[in-house]
N, C-alpha and C positions, 0 to 999 in steps of 0.2 A: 200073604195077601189078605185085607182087611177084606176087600170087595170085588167078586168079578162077575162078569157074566157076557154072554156071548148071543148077539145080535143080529137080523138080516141085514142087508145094505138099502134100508128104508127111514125117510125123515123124520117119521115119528120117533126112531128108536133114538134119537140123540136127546129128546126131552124122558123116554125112560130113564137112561142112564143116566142122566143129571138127578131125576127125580131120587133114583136106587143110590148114587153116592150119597147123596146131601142127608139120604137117612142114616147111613152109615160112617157118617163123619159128624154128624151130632150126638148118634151114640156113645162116640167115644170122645164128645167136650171140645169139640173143634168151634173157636169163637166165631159168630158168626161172619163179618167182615173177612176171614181168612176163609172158609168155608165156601164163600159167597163166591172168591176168586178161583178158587181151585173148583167149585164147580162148573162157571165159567170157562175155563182153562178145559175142561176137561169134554167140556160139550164144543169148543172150536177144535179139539184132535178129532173126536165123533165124529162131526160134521165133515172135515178132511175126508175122515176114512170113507164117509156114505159116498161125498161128491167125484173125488179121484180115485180113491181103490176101486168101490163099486165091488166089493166081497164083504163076505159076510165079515165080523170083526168083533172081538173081545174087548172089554173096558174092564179096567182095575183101578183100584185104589191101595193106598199102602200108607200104613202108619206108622209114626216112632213116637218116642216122647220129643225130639230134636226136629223134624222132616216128616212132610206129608208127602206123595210120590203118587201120579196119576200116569197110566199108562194105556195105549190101543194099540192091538195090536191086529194087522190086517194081511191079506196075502196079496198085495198090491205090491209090483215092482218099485216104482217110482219111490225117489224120498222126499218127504216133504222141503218144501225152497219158501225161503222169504224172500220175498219179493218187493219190490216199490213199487207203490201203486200213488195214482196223480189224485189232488184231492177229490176230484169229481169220480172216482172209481167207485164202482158199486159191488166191486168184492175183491179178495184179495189180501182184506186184511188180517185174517185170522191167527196167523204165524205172528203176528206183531200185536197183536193181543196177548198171546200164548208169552211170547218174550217179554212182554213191559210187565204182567203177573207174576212170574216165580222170579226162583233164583236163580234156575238154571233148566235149560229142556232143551230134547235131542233125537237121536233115532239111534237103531243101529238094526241090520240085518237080521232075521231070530227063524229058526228052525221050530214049528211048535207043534206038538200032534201028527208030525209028520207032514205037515206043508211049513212053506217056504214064503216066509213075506218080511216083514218089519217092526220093531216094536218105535212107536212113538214116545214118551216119554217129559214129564214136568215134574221137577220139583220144585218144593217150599218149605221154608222153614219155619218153625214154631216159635220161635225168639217174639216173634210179632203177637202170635196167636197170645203168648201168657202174658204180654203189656196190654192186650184189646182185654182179657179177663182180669186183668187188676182193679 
């Protein structure tokens, strides 16, 4: 893991962990316009974990030279649902953020430390990133 770090279930910590990626994804040459969305991306899973889990929760990052991979992971039962929301709705749409940015994102169950919750999950691919740096 390029980036992690573990949070209370409070609103300010969703602009830490965008601030804490965005430094560690430029470290390592991530074009901005990709950078931009995966941090994005990565602050609507946040936001999930503060609003529905309400536990504490971990944010990561992961890099390849191919795939960038952002992940939160929270001890919250529930898994995250996309939903359809009417134009006039004032929330709801973050899972459809999260999908129209990567390539691919998901969940799955995860045992971590000895509790029991779920890891969220986005990736992206870099194909993009080295056409935005040409």
């Amino acid at each position: 893991m390029l980036w992690e770090g573990t949070y209370p279930p409070e609103d300010k910590c969703c602009g830490a962990v965008r601030h804490a990626s965005a430094l560690q994804l430029r470290d390592v040459g991530v074009a901005t316009e990709l950078l931009d969305n995966v941090v994005l991306v990565l602050g609507e899973l946040v936001a999930n974990a503060i609003r529905h889990a309400h536990t504490e929760f971990t944010a990561g990052v992961d890099a390849a030279p191919t795939w960038l991979r952002v992940e939160v992971f929270d001890t919250g039962s529930l898994p995250p649902v996309l939903v359809r929301r009417g134009a006039d709705a004032t929330s709801g749409r973050g899972l459809h953020i999260v999908s129209g940015l990567c390539a691919e994102w998901g969940w799955h169950a995860t045992a971590r430390d000895g509790r029991n919750g779920k890891t969220v999950w986005a990736e992206f691919t870099r194909d993009e990133d080295a056409e935005l740096r040409a």
